[in-house]
N, C-alpha and C positions, 0 to 999 in steps of 0.2 A: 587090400586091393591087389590085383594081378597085374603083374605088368603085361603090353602086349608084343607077342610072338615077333621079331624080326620078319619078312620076306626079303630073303636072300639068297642070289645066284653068281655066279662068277661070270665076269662080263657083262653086267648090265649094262644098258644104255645110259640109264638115268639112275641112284639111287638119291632118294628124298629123305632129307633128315629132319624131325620134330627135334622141339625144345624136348619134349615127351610126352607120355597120354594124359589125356584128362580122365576125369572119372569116366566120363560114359564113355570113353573107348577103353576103359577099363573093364568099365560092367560087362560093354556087348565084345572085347576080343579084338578089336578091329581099329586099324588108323583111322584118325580123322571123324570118329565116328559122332561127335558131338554136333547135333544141330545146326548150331551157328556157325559154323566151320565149315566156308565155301572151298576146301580143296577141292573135292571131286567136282566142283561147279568149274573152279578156275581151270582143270584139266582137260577139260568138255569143250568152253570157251578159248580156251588156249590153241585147241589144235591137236594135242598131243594124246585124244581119245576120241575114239568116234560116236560115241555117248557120253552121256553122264553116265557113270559108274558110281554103287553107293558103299559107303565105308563095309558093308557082308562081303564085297566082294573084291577086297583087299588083294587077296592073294594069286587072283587071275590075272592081274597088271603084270604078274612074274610072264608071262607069255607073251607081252610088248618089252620086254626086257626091262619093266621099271620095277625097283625096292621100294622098301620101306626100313628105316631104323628111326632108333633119337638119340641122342645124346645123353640121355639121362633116362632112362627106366621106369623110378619108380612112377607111376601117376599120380598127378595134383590137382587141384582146383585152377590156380594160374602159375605160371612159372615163374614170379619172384617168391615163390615158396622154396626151389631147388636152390641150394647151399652151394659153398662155395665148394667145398668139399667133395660133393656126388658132381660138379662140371668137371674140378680136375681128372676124378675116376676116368668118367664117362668120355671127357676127352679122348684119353687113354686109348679105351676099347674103341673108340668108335674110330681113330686111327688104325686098329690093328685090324679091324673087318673092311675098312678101304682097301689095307696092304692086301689084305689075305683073298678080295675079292674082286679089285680092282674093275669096278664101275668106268665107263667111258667119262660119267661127269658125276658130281656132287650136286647134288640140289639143294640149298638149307633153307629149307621153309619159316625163314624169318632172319632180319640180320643179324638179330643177337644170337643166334644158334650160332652161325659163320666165324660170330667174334669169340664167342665160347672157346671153340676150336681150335683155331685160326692163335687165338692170341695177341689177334691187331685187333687197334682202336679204331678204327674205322672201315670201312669197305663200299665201295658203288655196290648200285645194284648189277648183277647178268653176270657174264664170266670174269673172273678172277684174272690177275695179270702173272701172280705167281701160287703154284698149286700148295700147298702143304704138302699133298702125296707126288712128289715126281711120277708125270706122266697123267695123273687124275686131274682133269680140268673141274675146278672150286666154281660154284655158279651161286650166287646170293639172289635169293628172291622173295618177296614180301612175305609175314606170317599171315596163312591163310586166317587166320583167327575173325571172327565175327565183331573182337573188337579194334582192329584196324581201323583207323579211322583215313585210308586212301580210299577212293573209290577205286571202285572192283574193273573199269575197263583200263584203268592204270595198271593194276594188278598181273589183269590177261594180260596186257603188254607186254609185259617183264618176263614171264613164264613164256609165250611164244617164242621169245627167243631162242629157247629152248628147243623147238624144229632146227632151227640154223646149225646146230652144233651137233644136232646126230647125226 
């Protein structure tokens, strides 16, 4: 399986970080690209895209200044498959492309990604009170994953916040 391509610019507004890909956004190359997986719904409903945008067109977000990474690479079926071993790595880099590329905020599309990172046992959801990256505002917000069991306009709540802060 492939892992899928970074979208990364320096200065973005927002970068969005996965646990990492699932198979089908392995197959097709693309975040988010699984079915069940309302990110580009919640991004539409949020506010923070003037469409629904669908996982092909991943990399045109670079033009609203949004990214894409994960913290972990390789793609799985679910992420209690990733080891402890590939978060420490993954921590790692995915710290040194915040330094090197410093994003206005951090998105981590689920809280266990936050905590991965992060290294704390807990966290609200929305911004962060203390950043990991001095200067990079930490923003926790639901996994978009299909199997969330919040409803979806709780969801959008949380990510709109997200306007407030660009």
């Amino acid at each position: 399986m492939n892992p899928v391509d970074d979208h990364l610019a320096e200065n973005l507004k927002i970068l969005f970080v996965g646990f990492n890909p699932s198979i089908r956004s392995s197959e097709l190359g693309h975040h988010y690209a699984n079915p069940n997986n309302r990110f580009w719904k919640i991004l539409y409903e949020a506010g923070l895209t003037e469409r629904k945008y669908n996982a092909a067109e991943d990399a045109q977000l670079l033009e609203f200044g949004y990214g894409f990474t994960n913290i972990v690479e390789r793609p799985t079926k679910a992420a209690d498959e990733i080891t402890k071993e590939e978060y420490k790595e993954g921590r790692e880099i995915l710290k040194r492309k915040i330094e090197r590329y410093r994003p206005k905020v951090v998105c981590f599309v689920g809280k266990g990604v936050y905590q991965e990172y992060s290294g704390r046992k807990s966290a609200p959801w929305g911004q962060q009170i203390e950043p990991v990256v001095p200067g990079v505002i930490d923003f926790v917000a639901p996994s978009s994953s299909g199997l969330v069991r919040m409803k979806l306009n709780d969801i959008v709540d949380i990510y709109r916040q997200l306007l407030e802060i660009e």
